[in-house]
VOPA-269243 format. One line per 3 residues: number of its first residue (from 1); their letters; for each residue x, y, z of N, C-alpha, C. Coordinates in Angstrom, 3 decimals, decimal comma. Example, Ala and Ser with C-alpha at 12.3 -4.5 7.8 and 13.67 -1.06 7.14 Angstrom:
<atoms>
1) AS) 13,190/-5,690/7,800/12,300/-4,500/7,800/13,200/-3,300/7,800  12,850/-2,250/7,080/13,670/-1,060/7,140/12,900/0,030/7,870
</atoms>
This chain:
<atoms>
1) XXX) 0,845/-1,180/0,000/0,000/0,000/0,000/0,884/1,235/0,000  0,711/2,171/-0,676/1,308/3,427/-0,978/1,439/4,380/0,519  2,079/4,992/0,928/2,159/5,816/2,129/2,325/6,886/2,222
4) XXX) 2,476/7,511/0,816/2,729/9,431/0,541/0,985/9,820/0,336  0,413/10,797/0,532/-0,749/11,262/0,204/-0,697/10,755/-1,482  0,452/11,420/-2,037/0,495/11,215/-3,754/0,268/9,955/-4,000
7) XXX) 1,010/9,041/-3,209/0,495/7,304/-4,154/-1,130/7,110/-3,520  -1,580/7,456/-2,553/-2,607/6,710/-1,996/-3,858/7,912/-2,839  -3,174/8,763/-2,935/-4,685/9,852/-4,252/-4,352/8,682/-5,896
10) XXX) -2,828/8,265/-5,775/-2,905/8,099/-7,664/-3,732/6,595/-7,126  -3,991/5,792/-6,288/-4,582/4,547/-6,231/-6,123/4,795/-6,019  -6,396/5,762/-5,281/-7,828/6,346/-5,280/-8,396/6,621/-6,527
13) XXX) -7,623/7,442/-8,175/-8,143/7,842/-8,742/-8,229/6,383/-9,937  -7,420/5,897/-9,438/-7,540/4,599/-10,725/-7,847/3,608/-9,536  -8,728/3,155/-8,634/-9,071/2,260/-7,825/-9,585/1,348/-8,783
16) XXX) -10,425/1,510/-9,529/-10,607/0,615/-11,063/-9,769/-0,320/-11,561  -8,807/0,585/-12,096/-7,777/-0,421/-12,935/-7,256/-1,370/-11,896  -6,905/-0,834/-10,508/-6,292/-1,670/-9,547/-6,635/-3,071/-8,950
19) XXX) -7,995/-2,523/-8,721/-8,845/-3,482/-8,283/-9,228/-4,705/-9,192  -9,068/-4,873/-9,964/-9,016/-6,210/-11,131/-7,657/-6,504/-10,715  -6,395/-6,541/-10,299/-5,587/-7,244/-9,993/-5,606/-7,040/-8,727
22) XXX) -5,155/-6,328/-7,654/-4,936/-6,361/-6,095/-6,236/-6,431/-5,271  -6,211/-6,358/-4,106/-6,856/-6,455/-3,055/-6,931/-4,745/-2,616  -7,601/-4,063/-2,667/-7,279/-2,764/-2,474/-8,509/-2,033/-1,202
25) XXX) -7,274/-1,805/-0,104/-8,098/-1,339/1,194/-9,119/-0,312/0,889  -10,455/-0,060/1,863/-11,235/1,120/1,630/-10,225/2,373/1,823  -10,361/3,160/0,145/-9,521/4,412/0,504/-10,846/5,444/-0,308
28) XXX) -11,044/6,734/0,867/-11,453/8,134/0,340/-11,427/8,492/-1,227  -12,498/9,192/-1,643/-12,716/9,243/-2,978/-11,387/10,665/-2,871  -10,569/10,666/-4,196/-9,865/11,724/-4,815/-10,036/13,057/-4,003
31) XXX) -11,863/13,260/-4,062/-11,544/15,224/-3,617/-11,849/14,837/-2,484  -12,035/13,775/-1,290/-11,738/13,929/-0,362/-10,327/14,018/0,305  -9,306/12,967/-0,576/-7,978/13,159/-0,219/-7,948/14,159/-0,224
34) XXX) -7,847/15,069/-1,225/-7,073/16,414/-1,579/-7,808/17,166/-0,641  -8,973/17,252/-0,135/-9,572/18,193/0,978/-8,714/17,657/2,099  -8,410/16,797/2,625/-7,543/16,294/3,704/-6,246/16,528/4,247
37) XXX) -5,626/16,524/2,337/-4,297/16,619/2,393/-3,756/18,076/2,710  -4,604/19,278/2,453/-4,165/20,443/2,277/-4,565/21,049/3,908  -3,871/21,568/4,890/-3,860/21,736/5,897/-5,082/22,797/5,775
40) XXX) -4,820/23,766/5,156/-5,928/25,521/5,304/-7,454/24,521/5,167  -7,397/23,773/3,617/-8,959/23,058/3,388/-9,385/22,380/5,292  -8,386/21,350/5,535/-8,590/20,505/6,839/-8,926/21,362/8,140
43) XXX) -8,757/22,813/8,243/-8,707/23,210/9,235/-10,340/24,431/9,183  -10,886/24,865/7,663/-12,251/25,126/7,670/-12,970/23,917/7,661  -12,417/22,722/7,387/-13,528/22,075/7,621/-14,156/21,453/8,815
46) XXX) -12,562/21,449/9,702/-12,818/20,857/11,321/-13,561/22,000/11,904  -13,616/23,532/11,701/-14,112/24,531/12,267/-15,854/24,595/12,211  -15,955/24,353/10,354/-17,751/23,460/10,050/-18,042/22,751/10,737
49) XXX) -17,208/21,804/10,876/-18,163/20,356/11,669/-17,998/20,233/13,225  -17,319/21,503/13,417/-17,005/21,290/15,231/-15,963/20,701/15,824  -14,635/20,259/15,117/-13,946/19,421/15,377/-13,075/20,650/16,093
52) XXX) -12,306/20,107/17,084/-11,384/20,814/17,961/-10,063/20,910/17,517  -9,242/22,096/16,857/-7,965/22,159/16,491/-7,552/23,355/16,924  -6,247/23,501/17,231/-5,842/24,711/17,541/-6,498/26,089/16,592
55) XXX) -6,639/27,088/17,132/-6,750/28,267/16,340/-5,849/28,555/15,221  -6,707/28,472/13,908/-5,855/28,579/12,775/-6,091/29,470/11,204  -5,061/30,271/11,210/-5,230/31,399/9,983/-4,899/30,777/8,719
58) XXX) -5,265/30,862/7,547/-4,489/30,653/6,623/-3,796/31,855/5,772  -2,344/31,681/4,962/-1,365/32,706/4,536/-1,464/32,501/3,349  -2,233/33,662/2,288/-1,643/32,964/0,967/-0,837/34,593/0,810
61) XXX) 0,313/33,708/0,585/1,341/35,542/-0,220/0,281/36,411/-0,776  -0,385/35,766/-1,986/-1,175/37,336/-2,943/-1,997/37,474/-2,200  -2,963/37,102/-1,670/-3,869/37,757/-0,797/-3,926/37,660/0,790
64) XXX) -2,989/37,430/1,827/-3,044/37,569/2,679/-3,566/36,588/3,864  -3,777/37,401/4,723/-4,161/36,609/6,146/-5,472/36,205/5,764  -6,473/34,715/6,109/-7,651/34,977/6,044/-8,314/35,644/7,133
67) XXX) -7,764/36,208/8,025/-7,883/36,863/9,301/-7,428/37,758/9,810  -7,922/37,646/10,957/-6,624/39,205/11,770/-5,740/37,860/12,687  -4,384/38,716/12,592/-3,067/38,296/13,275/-3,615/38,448/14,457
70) XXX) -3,896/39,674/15,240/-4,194/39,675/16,286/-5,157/39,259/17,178  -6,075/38,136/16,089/-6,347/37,122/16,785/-6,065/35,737/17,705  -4,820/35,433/16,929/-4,067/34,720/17,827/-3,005/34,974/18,249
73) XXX) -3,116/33,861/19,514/-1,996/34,286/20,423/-0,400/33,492/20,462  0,690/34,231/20,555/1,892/33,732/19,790/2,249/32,697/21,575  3,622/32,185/21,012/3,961/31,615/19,315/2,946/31,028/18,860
76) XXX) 3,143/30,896/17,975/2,466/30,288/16,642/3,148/29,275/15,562  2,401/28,207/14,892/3,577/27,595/14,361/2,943/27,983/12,853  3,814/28,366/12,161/3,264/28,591/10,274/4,162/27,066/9,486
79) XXX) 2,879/26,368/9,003/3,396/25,561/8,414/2,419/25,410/6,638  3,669/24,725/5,741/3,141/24,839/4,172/1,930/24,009/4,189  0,571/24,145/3,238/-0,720/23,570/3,919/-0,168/22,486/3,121
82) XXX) 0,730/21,864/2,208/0,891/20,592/1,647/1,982/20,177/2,145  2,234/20,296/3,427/3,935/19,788/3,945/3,515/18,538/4,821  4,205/17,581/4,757/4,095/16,213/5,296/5,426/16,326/6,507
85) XXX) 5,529/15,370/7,332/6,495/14,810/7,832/7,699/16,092/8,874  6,682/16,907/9,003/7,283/18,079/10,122/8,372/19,348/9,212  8,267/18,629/7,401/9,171/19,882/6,725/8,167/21,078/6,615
88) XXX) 9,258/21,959/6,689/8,946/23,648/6,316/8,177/24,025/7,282  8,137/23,396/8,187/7,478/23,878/9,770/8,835/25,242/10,289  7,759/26,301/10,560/8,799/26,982/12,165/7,880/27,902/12,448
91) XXX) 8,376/27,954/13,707/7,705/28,940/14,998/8,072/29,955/15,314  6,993/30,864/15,307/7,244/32,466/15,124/6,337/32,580/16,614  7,612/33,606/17,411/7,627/33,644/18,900/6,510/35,561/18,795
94) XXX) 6,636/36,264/17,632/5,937/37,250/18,056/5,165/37,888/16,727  4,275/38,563/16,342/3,614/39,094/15,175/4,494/39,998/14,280  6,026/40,308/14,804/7,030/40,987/13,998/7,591/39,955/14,170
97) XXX) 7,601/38,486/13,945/8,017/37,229/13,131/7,467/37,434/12,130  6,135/37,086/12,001/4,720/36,774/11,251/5,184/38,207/10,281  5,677/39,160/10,537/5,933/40,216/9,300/6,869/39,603/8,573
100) XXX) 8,232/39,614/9,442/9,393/38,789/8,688/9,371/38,248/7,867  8,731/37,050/8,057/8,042/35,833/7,276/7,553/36,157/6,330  6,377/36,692/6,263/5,712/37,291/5,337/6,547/38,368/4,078
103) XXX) 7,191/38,671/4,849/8,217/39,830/3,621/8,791/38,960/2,696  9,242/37,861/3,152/10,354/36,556/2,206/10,177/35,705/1,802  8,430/36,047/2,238/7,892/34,375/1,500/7,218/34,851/-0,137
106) XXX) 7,571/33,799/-0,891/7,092/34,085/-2,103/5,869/33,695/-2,683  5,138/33,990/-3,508/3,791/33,711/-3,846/3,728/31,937/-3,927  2,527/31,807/-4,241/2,759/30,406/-5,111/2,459/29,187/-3,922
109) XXX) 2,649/29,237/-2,972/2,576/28,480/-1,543/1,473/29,175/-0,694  0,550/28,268/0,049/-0,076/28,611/0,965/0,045/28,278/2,376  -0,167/29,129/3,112/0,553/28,272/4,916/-0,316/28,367/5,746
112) XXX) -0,348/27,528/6,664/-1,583/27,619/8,352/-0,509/28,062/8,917  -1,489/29,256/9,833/-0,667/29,625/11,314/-1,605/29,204/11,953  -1,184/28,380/12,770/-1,495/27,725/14,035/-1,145/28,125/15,679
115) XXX) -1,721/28,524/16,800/-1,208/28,699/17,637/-0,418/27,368/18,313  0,350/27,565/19,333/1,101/26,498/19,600/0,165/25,899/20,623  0,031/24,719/20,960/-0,646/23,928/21,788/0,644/23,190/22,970
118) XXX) 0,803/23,152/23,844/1,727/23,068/24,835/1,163/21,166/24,995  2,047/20,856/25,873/1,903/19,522/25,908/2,563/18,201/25,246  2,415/17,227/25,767/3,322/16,095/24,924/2,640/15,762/23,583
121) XXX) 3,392/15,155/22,620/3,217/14,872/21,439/3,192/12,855/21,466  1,844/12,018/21,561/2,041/11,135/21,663/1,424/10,148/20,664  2,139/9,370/20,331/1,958/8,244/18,905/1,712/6,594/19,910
124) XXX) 0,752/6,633/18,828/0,411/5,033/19,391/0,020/4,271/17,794  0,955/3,442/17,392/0,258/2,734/16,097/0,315/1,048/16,180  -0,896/0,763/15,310/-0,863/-0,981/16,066/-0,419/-1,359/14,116
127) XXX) 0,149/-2,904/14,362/-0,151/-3,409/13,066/-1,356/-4,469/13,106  -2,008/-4,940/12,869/-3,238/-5,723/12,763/-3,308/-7,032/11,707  -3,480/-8,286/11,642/-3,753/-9,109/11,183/-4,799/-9,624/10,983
130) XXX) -6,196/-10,082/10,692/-7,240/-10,545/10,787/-7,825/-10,007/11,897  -8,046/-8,661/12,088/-8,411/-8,361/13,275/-7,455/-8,378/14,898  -6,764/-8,942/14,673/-5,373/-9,175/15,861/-4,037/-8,213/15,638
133) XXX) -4,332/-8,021/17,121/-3,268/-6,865/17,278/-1,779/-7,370/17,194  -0,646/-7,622/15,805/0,471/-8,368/16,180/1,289/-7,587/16,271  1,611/-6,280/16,507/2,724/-5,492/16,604/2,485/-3,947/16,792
136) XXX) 2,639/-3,319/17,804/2,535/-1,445/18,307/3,566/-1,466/18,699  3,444/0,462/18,445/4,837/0,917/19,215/3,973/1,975/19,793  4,341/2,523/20,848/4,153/4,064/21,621/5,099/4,951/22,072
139) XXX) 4,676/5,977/21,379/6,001/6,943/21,849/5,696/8,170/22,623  5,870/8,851/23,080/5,879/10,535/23,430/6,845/11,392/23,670  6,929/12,418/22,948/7,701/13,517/23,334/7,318/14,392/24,027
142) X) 7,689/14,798/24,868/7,619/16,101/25,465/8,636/17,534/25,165
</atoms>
């Protein structure tokens, strides 16, 4: 099974062709991936349906904040809304960051500012066999 957003959308959009040869897990139709994958889409939509996420702006260079800055409260973390795996993440400690930033960033990219949420960071993943749990790990950072 594919593990980048990109292979598991290109197996979503040809689930067809696939499915006459493999076994292919229930995966999300196409524009749901892509609503998922893009942090700014994921974060109006948890706000629609009530879901609890940190307070979050989106940055597009040509047009701006979708908000006021001085709505949230720093730090803050600004990350690319298509960044995987903790790249192009950093944390801006005051709103003359959030200018900084903004002066050097170039069009073409869109970003969530997120306020920072304090607390440990904890992973729990199982592997599963027929329903049987044969292998987890758990981690936390603080």
């Amino acid at each position: 099974m594919a593990v980048s957003l990109a292979g598991i959308l290109k197996l979503s959009e040809h689930r067809k062709v696939f499915s006459d040869r493999v076994i292919i897990t229930p995966l999300a139709d196409p524009e749901t991936l892509k609503r998922a994958g893009d942090k700014g889409c994921l974060a109006v939509f948890a706000a629609t349906e009530g879901i609890p996420i940190p307070k979050t702006l989106v940055y597009d260079p040509a047009t701006g904040l979708n908000g006021p800055l001085e709505s949230l409260c720093f730090p803050v973390l600004i990350k690319p809304v298509d960044g995987t795996a903790g790249q192009g993440i950093e944390k801006l400690e005051t709103p003359s960051d959030f200018t900084l930033f903004a002066g050097r960033t170039k069009t073409g990219r869109r970003w969530v500012v997120q306020e920072v949420v304090g607390g440990a960071d904890v992973d729990c993943s199982v592997l599963c066999h027929q329903g049987r749990i044969v292998a987890w790990t758990f981690s936390e950072v603080c």
